[in-house]
C-alpha positions in Angstrom: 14.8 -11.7 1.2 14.9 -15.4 1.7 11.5 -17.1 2.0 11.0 -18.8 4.8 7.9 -20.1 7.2 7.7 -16.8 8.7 7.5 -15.2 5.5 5.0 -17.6 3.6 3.0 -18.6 6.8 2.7 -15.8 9.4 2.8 -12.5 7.0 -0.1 -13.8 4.9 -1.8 -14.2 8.5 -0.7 -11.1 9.4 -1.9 -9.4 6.1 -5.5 -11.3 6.4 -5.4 -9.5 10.2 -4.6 -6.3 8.4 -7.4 -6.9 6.0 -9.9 -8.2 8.2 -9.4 -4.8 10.7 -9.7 -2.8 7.8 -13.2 -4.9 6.8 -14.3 -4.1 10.3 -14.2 -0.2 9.7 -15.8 -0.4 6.1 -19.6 -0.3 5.4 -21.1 -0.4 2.1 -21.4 3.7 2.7 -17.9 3.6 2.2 -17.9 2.8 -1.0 -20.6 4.7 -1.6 -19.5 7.9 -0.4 -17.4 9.0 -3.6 -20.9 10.5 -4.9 -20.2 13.0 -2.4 -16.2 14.5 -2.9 -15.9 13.0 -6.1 -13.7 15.3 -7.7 -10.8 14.0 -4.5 -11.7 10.7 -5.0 -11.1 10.4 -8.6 -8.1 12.3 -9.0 -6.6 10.5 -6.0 -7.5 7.3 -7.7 -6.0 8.6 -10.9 -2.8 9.5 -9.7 -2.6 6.3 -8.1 -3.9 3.9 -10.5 -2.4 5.6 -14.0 0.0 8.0 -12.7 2.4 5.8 -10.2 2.9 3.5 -12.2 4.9 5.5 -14.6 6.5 7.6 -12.4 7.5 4.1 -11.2 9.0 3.1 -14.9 10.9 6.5 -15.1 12.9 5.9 -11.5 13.3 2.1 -12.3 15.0 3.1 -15.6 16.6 6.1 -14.8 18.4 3.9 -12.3 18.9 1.0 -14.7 17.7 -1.7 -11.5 18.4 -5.1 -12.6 15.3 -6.8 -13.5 13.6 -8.7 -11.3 14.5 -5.7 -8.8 12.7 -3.7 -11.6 9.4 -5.7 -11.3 9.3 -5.5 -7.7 9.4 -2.0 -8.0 6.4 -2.1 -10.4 4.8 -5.0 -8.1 4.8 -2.1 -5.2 4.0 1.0 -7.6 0.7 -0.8 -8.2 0.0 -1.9 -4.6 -2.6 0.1 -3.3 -2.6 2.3 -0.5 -2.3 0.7 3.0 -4.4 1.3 6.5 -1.3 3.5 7.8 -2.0 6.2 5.5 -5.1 6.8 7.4 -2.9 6.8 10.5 -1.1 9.3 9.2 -3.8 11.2 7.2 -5.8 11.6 10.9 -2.4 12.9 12.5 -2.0 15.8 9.8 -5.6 16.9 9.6 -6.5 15.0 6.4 -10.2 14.0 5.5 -10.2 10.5 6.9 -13.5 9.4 5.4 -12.1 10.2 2.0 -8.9 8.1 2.9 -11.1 5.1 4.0 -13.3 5.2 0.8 -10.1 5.6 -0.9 -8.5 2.1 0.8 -11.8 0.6 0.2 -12.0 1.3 -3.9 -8.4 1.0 -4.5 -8.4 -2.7 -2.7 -11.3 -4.0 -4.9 -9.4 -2.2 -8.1 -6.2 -3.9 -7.3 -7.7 -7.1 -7.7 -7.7 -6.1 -11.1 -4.7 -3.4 -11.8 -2.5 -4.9 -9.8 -1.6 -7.8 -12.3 -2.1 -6.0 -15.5 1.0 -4.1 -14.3 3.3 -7.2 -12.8 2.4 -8.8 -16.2 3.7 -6.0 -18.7 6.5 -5.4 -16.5 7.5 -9.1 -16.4 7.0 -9.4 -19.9 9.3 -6.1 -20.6 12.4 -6.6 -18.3 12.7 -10.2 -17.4 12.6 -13.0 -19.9 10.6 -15.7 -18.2 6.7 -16.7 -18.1 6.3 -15.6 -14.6 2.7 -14.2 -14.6 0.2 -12.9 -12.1 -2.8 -12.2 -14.1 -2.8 -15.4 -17.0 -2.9 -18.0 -14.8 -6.5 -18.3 -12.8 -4.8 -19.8 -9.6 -3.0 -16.5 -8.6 -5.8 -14.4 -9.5 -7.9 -16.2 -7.3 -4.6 -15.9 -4.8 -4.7 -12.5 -4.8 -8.6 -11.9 -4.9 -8.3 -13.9 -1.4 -5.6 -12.2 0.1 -7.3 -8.3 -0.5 -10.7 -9.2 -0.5 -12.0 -12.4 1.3 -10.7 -10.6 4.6 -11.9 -7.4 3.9 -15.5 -9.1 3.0 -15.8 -11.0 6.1 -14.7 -7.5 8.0 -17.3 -6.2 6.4 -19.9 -9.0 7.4 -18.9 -9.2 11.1 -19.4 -5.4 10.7 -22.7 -5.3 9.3 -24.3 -8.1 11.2 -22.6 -7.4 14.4 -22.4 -3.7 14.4 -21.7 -3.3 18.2 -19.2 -6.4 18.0 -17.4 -4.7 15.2 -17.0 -1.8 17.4 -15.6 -3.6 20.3 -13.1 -5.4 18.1 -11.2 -2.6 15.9 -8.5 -1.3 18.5 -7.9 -5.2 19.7 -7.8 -6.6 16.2 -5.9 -2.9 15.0 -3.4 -3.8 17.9 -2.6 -7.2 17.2 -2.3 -6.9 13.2 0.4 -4.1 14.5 2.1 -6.8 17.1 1.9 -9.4 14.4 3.7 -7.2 11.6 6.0 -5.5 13.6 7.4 -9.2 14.8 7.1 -10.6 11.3 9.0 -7.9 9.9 11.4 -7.9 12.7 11.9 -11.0 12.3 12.3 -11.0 8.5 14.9 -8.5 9.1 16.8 -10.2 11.7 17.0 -13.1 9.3 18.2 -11.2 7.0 20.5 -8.7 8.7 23.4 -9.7 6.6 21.7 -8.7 3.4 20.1 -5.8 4.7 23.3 -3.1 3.2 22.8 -4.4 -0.1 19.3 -4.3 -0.4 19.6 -0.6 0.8 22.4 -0.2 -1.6 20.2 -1.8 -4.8 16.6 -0.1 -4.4 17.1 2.6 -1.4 17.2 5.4 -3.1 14.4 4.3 -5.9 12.1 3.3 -2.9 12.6 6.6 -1.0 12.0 8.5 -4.2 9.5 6.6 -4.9 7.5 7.3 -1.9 8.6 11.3 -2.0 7.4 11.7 -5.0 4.2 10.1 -5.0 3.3 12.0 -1.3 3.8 15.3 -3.6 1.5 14.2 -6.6 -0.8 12.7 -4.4 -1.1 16.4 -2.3 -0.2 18.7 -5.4 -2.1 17.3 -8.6 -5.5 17.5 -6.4 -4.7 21.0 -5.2 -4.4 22.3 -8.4 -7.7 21.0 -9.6 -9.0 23.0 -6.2 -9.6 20.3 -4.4 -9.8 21.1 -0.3 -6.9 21.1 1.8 -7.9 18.4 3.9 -9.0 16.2 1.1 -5.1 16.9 -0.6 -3.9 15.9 2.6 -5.7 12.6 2.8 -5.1 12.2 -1.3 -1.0 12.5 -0.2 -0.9 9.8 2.0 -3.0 6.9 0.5 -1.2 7.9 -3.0 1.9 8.3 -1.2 1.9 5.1 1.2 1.8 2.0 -0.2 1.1 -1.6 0.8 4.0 -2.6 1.2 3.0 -6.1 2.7 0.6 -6.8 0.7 3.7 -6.5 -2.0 5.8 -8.4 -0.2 3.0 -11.3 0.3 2.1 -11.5 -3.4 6.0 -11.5 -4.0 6.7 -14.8 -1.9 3.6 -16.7 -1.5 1.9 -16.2 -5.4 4.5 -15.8 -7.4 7.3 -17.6 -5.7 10.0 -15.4 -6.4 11.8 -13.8 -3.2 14.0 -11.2 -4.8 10.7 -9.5 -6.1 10.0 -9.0 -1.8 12.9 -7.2 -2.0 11.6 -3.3 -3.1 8.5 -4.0 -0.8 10.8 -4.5 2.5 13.2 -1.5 1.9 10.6 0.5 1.2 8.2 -0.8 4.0 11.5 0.5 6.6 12.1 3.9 4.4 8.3 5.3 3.9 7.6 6.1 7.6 10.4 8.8 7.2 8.9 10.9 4.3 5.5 10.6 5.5 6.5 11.7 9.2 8.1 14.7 7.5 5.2 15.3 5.8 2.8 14.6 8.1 5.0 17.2 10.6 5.1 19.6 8.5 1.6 19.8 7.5 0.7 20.0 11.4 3.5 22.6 12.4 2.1 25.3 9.6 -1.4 25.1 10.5 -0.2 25.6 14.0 1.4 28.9 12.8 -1.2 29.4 10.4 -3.6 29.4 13.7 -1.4 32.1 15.6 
């Protein structure tokens, strides 16, 4: 994926957008509200947080991906989940709260997980200093692009409760206008490159995102969690940020191949977790006759 303006301008914009909605839904309670499931939330944020990343490593070698494909892979492992799993957590029944507190804990977490893994995976499969979390500029990069937004969503919300309101469908509309054309337009740019980045990570990314929709649905039900709160676990361990991947990738560490996991798997996820999200729906609907 070449870097371009669209890429290094407009998706951090389109990301802050993303973040900034997110902010607007989010109140203090929301972070808070683990005291109340917190069984779900922590073994959701288990899977996520120690378990992905692994399952990551075992696809990235098993399929021997060339390095810096490798660390993008990781890069999006450790991502955190992204305001469409709550999309499709509401459209399968899940517990939406829990996905919201789940968005909120894992954003502030990434801040600090997020480069712990990019760093151990640079420093295992390529042979460079690129790093994310030793140099204090792209820390503070990264602690802008999750968290400033999200803050100042938060602020608008709390001070301006009845604005707030008001603004999440036009705001929730306009970050999915803005993404849609920045991703369109990424992949228009790069249509000639588009069979070989499905041919080099396709399969790892699809996998990827399979696999971690059935940890994130199946670990908690063992443990007894409820079935809506396995739902809403599946998706926000299952769908990842992929643009907030592919934003780190171009504009903090400079390095466009990295993007390249983050795109194909931004295309491929929305067909597992439809599947998923279908399925879920058409057995309660049998379940209820």
């Amino acid at each position: 994926m070449a870097s371009s303006t669209l890429t290094t301008v407009f998706l951090p914009i389109a990301l802050a957008i993303v973040m900034f909605g997110l902010g607007l839904s989010l109140t203090i309670a929301d972070f808070t509200r683990v005291a109340r499931f917190p069984r779900a939330a922590l073994v959701a944020l288990g899977v996520q947080v120690l378990v992905l990343p692994v399952l990551c490593l075992g696809l990235v070698l098993l399929f021997d991906l060339s390095p810096v494909l490798a660390v993008g892979m990781m890069l999006l492992a450790a991502s955190p989940g992204g305001t469409t799993a709550n999309i499709f957590s509401h459209l399968a029944g899940g517990d939406v709260a829990l996905n919201i507190t789940l968005t909120a804990i894992n954003s502030v977490l990434a801040v600090f997980t997020l480069p712990i893994v990019v760093n151990l995976s640079v420093a295992g499969f390529m042979d460079d200093d690129t790093s994310l979390g030793l140099q204090p500029a792209k820390m503070l990069t990264v602690f802008a692009i999750v968290l400033i937004p999200v803050a100042i969503g938060m602020a608008v919300n709390r001070r301006f409760p009845e604005f707030a309101e008001r603004m999440r469908k036009p705001v929730k509309i306009a970050s999915i206008v803005v993404l849609v054309a920045v991703i369109v337009g990424a992949l228009v740019a790069e249509r000639a490159n588009l069979a070989g980045y499905l041919r080099d990570v396709g399969i790892v990314a699809l996998l990827l995102c399979v696999l971690s929709l059935a940890l994130g649905y199946f670990v908690p039900r063992l443990v007894k969690v409820s079935e809506k709160q396995a739902i809403a676990s599946a998706f926000e361990v299952g769908i990842h940020n992929s643009t907030l991947a592919i934003t780190i990738a171009l504009t903090v560490m400079n390095n466009s191949a990295l993007a390249v996991p983050g795109a194909v798997y931004g295309v491929l996820m929305f067909f597992p977790a439809g599947l998923l999200a279908w399925w879920i729906t058409r057995r309660r609907a049998h379940a209820e006759v």
